[in-house]
C-alpha positions as CSV (number, residue, x, y, z in Angstrom):
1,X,192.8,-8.7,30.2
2,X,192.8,-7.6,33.8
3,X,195.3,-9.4,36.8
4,X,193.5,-9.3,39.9
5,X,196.2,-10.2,42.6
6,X,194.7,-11.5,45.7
7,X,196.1,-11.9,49.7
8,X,194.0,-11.7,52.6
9,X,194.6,-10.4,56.4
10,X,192.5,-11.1,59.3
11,X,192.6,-10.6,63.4
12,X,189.9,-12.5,65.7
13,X,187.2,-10.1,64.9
14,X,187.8,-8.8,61.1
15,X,188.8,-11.0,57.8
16,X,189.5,-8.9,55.1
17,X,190.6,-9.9,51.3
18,X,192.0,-7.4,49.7
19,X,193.0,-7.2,45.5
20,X,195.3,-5.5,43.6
21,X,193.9,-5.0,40.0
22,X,196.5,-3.7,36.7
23,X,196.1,-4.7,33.1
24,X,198.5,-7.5,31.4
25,X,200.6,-5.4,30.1
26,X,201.5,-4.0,33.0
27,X,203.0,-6.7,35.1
28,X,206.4,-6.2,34.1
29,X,206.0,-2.3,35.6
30,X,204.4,-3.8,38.8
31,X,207.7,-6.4,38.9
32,X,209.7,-3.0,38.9
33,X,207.9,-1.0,41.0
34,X,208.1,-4.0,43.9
35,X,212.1,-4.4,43.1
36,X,211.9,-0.2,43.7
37,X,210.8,-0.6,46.8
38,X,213.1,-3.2,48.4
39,X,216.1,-1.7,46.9
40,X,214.9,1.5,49.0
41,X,214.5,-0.7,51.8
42,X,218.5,-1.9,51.4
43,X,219.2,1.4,53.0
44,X,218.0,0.1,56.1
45,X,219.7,-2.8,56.0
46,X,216.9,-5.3,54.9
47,X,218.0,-8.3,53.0
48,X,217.5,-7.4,48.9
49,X,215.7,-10.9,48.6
50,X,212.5,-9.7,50.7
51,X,209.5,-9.9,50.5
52,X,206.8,-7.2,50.9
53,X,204.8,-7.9,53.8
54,X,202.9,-5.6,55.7
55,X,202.9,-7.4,58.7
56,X,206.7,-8.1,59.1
57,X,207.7,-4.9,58.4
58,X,205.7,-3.2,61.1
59,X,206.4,-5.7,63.7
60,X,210.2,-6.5,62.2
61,X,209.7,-9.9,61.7
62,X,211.8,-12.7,59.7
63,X,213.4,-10.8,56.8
64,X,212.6,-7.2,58.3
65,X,214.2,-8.0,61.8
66,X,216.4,-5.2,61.1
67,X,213.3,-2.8,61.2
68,X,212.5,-4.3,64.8
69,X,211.8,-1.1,67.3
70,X,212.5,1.3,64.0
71,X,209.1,2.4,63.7
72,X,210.3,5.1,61.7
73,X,212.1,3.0,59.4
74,X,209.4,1.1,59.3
75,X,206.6,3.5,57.8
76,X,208.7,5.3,55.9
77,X,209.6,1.9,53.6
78,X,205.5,1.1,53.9
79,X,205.6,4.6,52.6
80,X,207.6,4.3,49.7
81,X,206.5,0.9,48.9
82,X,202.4,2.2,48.8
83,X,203.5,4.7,46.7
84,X,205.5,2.8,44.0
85,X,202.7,0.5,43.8
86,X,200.2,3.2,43.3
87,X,202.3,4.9,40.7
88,X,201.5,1.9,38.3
89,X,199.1,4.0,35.4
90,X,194.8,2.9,36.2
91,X,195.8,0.0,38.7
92,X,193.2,-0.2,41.2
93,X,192.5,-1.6,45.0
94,X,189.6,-3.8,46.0
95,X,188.9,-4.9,50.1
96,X,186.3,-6.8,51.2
97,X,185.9,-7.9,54.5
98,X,183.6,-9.7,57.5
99,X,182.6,-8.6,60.9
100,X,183.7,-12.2,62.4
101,X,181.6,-11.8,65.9
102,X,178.6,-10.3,64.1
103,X,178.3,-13.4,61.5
104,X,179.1,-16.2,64.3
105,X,176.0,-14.2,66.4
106,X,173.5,-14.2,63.3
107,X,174.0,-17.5,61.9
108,X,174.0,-20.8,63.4
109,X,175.7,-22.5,60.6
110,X,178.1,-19.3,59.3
111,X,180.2,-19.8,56.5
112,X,183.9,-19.3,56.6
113,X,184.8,-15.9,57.0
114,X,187.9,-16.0,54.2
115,X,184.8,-18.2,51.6
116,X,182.7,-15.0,52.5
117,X,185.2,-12.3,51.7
118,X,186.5,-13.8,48.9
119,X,183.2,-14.5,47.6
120,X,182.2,-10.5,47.8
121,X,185.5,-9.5,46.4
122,X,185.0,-11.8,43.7
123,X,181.6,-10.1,43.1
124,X,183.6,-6.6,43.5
125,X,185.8,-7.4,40.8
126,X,182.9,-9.0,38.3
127,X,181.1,-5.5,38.5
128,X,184.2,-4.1,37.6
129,X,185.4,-6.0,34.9
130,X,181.6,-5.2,33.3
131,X,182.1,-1.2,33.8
132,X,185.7,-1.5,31.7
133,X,184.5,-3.8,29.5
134,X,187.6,-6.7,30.4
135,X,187.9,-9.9,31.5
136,X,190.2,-10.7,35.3
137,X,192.7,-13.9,35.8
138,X,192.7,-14.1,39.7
139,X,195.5,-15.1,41.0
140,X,195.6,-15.7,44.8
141,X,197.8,-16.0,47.9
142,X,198.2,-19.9,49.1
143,X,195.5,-21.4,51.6
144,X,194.6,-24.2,53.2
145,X,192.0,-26.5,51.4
146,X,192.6,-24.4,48.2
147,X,191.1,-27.0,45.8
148,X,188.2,-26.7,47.2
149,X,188.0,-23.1,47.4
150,X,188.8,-23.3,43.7
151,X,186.3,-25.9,43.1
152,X,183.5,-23.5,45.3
153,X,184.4,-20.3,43.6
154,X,184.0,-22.0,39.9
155,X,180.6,-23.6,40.6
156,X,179.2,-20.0,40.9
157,X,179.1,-19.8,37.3
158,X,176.7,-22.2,37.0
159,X,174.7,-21.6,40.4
160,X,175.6,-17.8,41.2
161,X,177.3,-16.4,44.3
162,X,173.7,-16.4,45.9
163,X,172.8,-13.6,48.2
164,X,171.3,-10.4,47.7
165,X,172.9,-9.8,44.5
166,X,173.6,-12.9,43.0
167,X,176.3,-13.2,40.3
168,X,177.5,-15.5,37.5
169,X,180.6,-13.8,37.8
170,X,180.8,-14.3,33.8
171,X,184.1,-11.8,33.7
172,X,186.0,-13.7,35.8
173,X,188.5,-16.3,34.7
174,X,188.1,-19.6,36.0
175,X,189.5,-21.9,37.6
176,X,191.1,-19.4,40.0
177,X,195.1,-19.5,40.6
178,X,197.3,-19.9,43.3
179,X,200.4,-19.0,43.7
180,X,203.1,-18.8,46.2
181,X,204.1,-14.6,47.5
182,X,207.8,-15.2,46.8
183,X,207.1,-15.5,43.0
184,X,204.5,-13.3,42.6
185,X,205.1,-9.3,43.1
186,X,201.6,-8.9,42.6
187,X,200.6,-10.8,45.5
188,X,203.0,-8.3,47.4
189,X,201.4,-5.5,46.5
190,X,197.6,-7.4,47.6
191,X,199.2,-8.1,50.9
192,X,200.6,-4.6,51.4
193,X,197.3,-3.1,50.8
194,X,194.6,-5.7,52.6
195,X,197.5,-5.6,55.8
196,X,197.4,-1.8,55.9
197,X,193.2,-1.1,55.6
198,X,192.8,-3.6,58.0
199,X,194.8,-1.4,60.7
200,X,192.8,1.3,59.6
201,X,189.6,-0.4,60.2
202,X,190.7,-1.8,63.4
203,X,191.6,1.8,64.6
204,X,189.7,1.0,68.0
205,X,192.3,-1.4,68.9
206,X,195.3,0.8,68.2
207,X,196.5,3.5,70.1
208,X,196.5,7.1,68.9
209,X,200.0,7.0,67.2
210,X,199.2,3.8,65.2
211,X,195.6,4.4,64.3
212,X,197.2,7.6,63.1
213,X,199.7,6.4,61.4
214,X,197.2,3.8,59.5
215,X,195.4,6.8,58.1
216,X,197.9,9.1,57.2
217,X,199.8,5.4,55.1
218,X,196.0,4.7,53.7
219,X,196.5,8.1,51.6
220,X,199.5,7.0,49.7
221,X,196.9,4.8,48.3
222,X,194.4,7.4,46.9
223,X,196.1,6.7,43.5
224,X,194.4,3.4,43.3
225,X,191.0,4.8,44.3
226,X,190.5,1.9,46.6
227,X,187.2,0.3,47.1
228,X,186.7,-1.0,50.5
229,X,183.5,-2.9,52.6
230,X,183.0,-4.6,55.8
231,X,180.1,-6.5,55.6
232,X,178.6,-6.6,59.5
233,X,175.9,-9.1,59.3
């Protein structure tokens, strides 16, 4: 059995949902490569009960406050972080994301954004799943209307995901989880990823320094041969 631990990270043009995939056996390794990590990040003074998120430790936020206007504190924790997560043996990386602007101009009626990603990444991990011959629990960062998310992303088994390439998803688990970030290391390591490829895709918006920075933290992912689409309708 394959985990497939799910967080998403959007801005007002992209949504992105990214996955962080390792076998069952292997959760008690990704528990101790996320404990790794934030007892490097001590050293800088960060609280030891953090959490790994990409977001707060770039901009220093709640928990990481001590890394606010330490950019190099900052990147080199992302650093170790990325790579203690991509250490774990045949993990793997998943993003899928929307072109927000693109999909309100093409469709009257668009769907949400986070329904659409999630629905691709879904179909990502289903094709998979099929290639290693496994089955994949989801388990998934808390949203609002989740229930119904659940309840959306089930009934695809019995009237596929639609679209060009409709699937039955039948190597997915259902009903999908939810879970809470604090609890799940997994979800961590989803976050960290999705947060990160986002600023890489969004490399337009950045100045030089932090588009560059973006690329040269993507590579400490290589490990994990990421997968990652933008679908621009």
């Amino acid at each position: 059995m394959r985990y497939a631990f799910v967080d998403e990270s959007y801005s007002r043009d992209r949504y992105f949902v990214g996955a962080y995939v390792v076998r069952e056996d292997q959760l008690a390794i990704v528990k101790n490569a996320v404990h790794t990590a934030l007892r490097y990040a001590e050293g800088f003074g960060v609280h030891a009960a953090a959490e790994l998120h990409g977001y707060e430790i770039m901009s220093g936020k709640n928990a990481w406050s001590p890394l606010r206007g330490k950019a190099r504190a900052a990147l080199s924790i992302y650093r170790r972080a990325l790579a203690e997560i991509a250490a774990v043996p045949g993990a793997r990386a998943f993003v899928e994301g929307v072109d927000i602007p693109r999909l309100n101009t093409r469709y009257s009626y668009p769907q949400a954004p986070h329904l659409i990603a999630l629905r691709h990444l879904l179909e990502r991990l289903n094709e998979y799943a099929s290639r290693v011959g496994d089955r994949v629990v989801v388990i998934a960062d808390e949203v609002p209307d989740q229930q119904a998310h659940a309840m959306r992303m089930a009934s695809y088994q019995s009237l596929t995901t639609g679209g060009y390439k409709p699937s039955k998803l039948a190597r997915i688990e259902f009903p999908i989880t939810f879970g809470k970030s604090a609890e799940s290391p997994g979800i961590q390591c989803a976050d960290m990823i999705v947060y990160l490829y986002r600023r890489v895709d969004a490399h337009e918006h950045l100045d030089d320094r932090a588009a560059r920075s973006a690329r040269e933290l993507w590579t400490e992912t290589h490990p994990l041969r990421p997968s990652a689409r933008r679908w621009d309708p």
